[in-house]
Biopython code that builds the backbone (N, CA, C, O; Angstrom):
import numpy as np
from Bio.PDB.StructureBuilder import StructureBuilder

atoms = [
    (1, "UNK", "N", (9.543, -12.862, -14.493)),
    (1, "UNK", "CA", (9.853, -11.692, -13.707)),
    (1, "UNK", "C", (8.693, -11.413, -12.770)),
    (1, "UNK", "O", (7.537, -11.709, -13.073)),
    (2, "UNK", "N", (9.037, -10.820, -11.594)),
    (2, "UNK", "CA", (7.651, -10.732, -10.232)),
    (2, "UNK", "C", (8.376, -9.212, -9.783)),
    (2, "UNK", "O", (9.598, -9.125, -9.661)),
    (3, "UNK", "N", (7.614, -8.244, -9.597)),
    (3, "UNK", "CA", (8.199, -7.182, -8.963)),
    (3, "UNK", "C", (7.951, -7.662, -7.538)),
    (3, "UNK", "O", (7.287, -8.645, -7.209)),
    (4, "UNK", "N", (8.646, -6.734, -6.685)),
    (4, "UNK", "CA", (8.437, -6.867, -5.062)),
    (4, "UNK", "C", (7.518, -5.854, -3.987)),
    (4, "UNK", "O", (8.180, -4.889, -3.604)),
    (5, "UNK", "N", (6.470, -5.898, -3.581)),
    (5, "UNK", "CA", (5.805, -5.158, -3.217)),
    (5, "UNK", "C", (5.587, -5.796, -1.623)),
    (5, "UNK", "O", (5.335, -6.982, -1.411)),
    (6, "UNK", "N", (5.741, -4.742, -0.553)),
    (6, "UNK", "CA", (5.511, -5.273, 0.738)),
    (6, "UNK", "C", (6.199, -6.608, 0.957)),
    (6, "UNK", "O", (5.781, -7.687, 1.376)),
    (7, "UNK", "N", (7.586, -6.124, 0.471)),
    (7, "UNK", "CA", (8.597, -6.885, 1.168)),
    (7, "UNK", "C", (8.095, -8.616, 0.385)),
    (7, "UNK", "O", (8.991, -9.457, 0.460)),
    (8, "UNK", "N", (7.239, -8.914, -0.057)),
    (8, "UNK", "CA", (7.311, -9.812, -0.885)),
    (8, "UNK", "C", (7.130, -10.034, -2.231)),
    (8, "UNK", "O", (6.674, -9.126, -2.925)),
    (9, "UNK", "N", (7.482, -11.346, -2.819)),
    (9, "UNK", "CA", (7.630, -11.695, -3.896)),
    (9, "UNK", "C", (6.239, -11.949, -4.810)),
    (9, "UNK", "O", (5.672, -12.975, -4.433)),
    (10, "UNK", "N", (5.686, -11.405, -5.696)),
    (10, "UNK", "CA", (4.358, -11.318, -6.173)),
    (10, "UNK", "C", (4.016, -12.483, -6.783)),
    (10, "UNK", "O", (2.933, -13.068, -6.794)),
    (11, "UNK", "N", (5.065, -12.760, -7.293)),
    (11, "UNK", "CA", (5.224, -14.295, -8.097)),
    (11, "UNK", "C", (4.741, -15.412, -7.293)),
    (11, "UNK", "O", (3.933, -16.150, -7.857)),
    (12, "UNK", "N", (5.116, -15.730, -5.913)),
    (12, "UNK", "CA", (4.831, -16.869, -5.144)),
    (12, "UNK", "C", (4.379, -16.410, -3.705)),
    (12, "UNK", "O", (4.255, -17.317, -2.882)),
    (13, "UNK", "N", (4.051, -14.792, -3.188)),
    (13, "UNK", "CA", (3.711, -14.383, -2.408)),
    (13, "UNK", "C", (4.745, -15.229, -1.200)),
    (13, "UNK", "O", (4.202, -15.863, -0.295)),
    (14, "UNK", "N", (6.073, -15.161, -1.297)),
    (14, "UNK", "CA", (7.069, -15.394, -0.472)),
    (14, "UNK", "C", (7.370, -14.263, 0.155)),
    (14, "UNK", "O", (6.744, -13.254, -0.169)),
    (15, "UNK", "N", (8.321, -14.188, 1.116)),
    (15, "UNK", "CA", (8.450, -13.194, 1.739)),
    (15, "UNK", "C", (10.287, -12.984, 1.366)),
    (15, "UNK", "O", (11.209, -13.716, 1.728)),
    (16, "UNK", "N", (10.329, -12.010, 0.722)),
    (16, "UNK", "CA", (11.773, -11.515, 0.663)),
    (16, "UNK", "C", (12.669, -11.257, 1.809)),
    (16, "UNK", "O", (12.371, -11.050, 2.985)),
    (17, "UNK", "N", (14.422, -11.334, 0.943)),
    (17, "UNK", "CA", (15.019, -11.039, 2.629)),
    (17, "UNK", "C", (15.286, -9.280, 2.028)),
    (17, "UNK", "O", (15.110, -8.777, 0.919)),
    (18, "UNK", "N", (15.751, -8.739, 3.266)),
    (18, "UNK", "CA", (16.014, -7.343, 3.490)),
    (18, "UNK", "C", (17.147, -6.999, 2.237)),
    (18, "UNK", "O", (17.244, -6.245, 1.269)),
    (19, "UNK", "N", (18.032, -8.215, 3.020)),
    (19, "UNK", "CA", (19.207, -8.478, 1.668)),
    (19, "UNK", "C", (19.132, -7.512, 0.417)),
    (19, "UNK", "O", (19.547, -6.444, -0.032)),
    (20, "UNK", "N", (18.164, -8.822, 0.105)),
    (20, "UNK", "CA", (17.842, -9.014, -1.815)),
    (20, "UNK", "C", (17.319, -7.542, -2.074)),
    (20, "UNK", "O", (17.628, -7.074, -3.170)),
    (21, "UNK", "N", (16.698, -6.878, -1.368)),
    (21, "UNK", "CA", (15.716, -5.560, -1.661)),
    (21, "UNK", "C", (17.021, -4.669, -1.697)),
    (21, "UNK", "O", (17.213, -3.856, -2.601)),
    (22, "UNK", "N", (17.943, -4.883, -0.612)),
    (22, "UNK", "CA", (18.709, -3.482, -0.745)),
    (22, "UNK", "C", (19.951, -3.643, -1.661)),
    (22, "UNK", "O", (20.831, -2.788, -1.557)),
    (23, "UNK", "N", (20.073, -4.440, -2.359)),
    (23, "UNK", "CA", (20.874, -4.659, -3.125)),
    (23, "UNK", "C", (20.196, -4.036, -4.425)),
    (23, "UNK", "O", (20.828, -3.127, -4.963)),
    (24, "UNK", "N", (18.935, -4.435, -5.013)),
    (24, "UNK", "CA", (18.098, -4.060, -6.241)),
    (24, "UNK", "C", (17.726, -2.843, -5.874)),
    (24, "UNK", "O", (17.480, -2.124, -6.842)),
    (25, "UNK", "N", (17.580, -2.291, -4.735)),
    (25, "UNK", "CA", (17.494, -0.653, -4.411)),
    (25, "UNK", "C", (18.609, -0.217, -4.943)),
    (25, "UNK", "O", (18.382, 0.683, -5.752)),
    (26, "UNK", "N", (19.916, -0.523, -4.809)),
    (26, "UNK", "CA", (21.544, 0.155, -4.842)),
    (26, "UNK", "C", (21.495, -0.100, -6.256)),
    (26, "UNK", "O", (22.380, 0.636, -6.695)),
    (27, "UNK", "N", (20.968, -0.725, -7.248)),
    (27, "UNK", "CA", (20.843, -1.357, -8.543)),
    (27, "UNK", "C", (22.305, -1.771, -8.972)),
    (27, "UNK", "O", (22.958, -1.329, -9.917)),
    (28, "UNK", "N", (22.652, -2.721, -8.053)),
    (28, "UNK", "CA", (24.158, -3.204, -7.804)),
    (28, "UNK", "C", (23.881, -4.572, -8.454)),
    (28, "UNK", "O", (25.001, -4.815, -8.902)),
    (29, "UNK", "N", (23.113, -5.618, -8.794)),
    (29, "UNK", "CA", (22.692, -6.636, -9.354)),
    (29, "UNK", "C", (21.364, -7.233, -9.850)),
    (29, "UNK", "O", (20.350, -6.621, -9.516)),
    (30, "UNK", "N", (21.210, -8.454, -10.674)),
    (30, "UNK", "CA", (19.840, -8.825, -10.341)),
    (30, "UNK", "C", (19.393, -9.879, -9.317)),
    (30, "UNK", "O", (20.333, -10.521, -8.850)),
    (31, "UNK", "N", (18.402, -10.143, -8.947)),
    (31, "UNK", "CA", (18.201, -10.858, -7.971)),
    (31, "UNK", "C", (17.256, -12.033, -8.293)),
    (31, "UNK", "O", (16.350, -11.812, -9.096)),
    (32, "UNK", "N", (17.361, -13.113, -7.813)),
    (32, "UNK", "CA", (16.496, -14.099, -8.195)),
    (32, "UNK", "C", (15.245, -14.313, -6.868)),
    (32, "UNK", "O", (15.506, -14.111, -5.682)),
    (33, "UNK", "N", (14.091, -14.688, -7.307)),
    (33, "UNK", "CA", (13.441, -15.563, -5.628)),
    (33, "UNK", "C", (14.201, -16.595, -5.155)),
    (33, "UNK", "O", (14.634, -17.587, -5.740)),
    (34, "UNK", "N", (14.313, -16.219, -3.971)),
    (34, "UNK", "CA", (14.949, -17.989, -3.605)),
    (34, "UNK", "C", (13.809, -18.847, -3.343)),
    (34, "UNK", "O", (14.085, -19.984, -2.958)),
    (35, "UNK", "N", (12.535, -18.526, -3.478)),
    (35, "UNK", "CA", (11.302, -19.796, -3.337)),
    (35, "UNK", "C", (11.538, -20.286, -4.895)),
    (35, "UNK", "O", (12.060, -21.380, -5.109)),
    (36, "UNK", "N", (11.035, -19.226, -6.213)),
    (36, "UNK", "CA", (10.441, -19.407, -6.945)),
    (36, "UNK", "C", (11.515, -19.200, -8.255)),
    (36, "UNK", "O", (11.316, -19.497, -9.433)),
    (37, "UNK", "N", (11.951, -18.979, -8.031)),
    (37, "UNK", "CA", (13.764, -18.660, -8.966)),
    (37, "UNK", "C", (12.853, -17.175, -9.930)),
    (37, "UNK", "O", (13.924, -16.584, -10.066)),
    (38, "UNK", "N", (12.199, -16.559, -10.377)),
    (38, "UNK", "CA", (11.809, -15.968, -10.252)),
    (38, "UNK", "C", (12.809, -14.655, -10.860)),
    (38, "UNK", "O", (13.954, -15.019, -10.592)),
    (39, "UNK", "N", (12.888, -13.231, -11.591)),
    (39, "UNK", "CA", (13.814, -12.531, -11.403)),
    (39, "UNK", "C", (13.024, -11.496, -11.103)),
    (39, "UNK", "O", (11.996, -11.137, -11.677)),
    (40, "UNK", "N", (13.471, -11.110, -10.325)),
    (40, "UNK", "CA", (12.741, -9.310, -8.710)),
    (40, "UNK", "C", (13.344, -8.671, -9.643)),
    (40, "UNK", "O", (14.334, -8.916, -10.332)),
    (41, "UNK", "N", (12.353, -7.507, -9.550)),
    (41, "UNK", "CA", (12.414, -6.342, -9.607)),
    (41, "UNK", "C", (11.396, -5.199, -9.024)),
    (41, "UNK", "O", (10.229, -5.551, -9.196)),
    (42, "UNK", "N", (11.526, -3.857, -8.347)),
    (42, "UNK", "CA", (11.224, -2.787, -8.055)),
    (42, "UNK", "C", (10.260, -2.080, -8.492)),
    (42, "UNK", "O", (10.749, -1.034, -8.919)),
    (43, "UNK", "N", (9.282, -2.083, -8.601)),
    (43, "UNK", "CA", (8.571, -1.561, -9.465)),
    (43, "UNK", "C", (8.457, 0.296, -9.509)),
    (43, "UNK", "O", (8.239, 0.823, -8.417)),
    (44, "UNK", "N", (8.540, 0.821, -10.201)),
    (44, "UNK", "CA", (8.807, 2.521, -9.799)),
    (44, "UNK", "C", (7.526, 3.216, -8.777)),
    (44, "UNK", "O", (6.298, 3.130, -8.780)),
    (45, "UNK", "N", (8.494, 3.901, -7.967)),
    (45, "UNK", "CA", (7.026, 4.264, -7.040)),
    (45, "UNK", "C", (6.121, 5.034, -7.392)),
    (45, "UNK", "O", (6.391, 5.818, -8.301)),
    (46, "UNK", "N", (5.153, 5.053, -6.966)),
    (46, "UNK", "CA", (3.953, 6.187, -7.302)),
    (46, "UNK", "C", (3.535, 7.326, -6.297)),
    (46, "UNK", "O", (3.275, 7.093, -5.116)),
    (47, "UNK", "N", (3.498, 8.467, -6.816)),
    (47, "UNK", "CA", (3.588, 9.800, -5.716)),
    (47, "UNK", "C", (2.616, 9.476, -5.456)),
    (47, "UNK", "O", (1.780, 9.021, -6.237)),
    (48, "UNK", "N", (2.448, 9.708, -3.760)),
    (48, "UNK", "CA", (1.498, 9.497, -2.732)),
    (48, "UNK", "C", (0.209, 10.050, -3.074)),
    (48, "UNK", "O", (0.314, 11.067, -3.760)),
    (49, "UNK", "N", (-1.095, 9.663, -2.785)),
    (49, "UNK", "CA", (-2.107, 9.839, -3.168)),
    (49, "UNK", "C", (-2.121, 11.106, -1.584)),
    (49, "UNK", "O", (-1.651, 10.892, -0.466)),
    (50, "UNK", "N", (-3.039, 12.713, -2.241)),
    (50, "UNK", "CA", (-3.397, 13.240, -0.869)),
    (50, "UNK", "C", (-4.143, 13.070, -0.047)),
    (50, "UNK", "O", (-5.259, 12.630, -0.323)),
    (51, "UNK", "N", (-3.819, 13.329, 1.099)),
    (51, "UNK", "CA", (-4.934, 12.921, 2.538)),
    (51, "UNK", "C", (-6.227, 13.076, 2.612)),
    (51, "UNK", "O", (-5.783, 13.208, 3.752)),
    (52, "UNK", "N", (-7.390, 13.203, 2.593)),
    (52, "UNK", "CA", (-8.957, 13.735, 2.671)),
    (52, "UNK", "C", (-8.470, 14.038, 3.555)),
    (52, "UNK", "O", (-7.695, 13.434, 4.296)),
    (53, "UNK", "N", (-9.123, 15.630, 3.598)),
    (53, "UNK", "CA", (-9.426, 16.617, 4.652)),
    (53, "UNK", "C", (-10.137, 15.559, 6.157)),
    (53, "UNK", "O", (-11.083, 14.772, 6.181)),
    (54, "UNK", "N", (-9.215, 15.990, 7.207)),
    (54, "UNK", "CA", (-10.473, 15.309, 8.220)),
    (54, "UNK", "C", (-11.994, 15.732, 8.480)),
    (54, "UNK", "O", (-12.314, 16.728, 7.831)),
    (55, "UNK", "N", (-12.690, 15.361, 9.038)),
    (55, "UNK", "CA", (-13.736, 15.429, 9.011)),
    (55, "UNK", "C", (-14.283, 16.149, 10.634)),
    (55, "UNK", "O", (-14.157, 15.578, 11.717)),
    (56, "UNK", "N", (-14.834, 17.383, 10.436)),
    (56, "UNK", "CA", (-15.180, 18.379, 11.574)),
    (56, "UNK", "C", (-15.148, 17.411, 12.959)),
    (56, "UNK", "O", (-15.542, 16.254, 12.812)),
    (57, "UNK", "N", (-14.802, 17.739, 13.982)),
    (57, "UNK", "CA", (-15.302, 17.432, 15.389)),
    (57, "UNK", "C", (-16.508, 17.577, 16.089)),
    (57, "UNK", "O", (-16.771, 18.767, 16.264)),
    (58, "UNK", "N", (-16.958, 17.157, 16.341)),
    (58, "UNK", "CA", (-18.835, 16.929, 17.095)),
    (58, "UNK", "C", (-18.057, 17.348, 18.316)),
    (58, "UNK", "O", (-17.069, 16.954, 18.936)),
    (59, "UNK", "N", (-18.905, 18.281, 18.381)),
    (59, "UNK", "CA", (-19.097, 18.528, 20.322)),
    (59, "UNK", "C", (-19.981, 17.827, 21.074)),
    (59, "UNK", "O", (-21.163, 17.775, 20.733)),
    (60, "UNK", "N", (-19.587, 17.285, 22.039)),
    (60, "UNK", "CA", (-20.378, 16.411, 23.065)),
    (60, "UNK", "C", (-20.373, 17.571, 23.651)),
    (60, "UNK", "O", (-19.701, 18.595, 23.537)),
    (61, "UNK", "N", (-21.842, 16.992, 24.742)),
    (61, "UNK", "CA", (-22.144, 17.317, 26.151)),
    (61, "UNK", "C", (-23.513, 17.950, 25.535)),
    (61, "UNK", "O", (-24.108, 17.501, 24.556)),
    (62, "UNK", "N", (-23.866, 19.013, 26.257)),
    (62, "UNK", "CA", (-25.179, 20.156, 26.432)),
    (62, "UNK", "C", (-24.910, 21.234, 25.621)),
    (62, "UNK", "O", (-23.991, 21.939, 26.038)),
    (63, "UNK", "N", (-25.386, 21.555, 24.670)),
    (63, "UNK", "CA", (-25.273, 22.979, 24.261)),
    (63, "UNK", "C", (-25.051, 23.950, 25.079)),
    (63, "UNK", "O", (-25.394, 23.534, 26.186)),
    (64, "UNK", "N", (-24.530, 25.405, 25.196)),
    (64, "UNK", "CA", (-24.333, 26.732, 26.176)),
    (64, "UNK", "C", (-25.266, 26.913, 26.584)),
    (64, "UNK", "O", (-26.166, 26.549, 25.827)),
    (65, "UNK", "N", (-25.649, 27.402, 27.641)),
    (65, "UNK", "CA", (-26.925, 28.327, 28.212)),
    (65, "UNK", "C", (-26.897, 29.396, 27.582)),
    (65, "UNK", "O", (-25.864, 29.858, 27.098)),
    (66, "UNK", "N", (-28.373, 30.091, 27.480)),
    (66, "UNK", "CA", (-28.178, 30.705, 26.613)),
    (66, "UNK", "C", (-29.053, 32.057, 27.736)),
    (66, "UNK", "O", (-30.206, 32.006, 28.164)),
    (67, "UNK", "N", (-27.934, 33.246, 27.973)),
    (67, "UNK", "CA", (-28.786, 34.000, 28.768)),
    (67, "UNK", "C", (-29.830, 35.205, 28.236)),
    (67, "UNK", "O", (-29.700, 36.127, 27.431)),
    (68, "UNK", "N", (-30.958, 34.724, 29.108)),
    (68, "UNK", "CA", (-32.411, 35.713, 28.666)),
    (68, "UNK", "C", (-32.245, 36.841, 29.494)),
    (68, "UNK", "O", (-31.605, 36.813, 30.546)),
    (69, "UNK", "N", (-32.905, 37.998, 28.958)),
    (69, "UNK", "CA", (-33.063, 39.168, 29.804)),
    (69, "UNK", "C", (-34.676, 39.545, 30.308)),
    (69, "UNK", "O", (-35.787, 39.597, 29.781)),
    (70, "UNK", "N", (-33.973, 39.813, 31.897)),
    (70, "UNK", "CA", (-35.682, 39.787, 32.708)),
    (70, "UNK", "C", (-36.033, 40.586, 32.794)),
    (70, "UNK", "O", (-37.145, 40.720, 33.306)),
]
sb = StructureBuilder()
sb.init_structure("model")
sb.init_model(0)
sb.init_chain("A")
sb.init_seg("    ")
for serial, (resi, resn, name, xyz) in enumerate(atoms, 1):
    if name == "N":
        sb.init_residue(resn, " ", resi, " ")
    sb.init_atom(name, np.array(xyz, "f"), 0.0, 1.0, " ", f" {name:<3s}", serial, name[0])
structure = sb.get_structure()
């Protein structure tokens, strides 16, 4: 057994067809590799890891003038 990750086959690092994925998505059959005979499967997804905060913006150029009193 090879799960399928990025559209390919882990087992022989083949490249799956669209096919085979949306069929084992619909969980309508099993599927074999056609490189590696192989039996695919899906592996369950994992909730998205969160974003890091971006990181502040730098101001270019010259600092403000800064007005003195005469």
């Amino acid at each position: 057994m090879a799960p399928i990750r990025n559209q390919t086959c882990t087992g022989c690092r083949m490249k799956v067809p669209i096919g085979t994925i949306a069929v084992l998505m619909r969980d309508e059959d099993i599927q074999l590799c056609g490189s590696c005979g192989r039996y695919l499967y899906l592996p369950p997804e994992l909730p998205p890891e969160p974003l890091p905060e971006p990181a502040p913006k730098k101001r270019r150029g010259r600092p403000p003038k800064v007005k003195t009193a005469a």
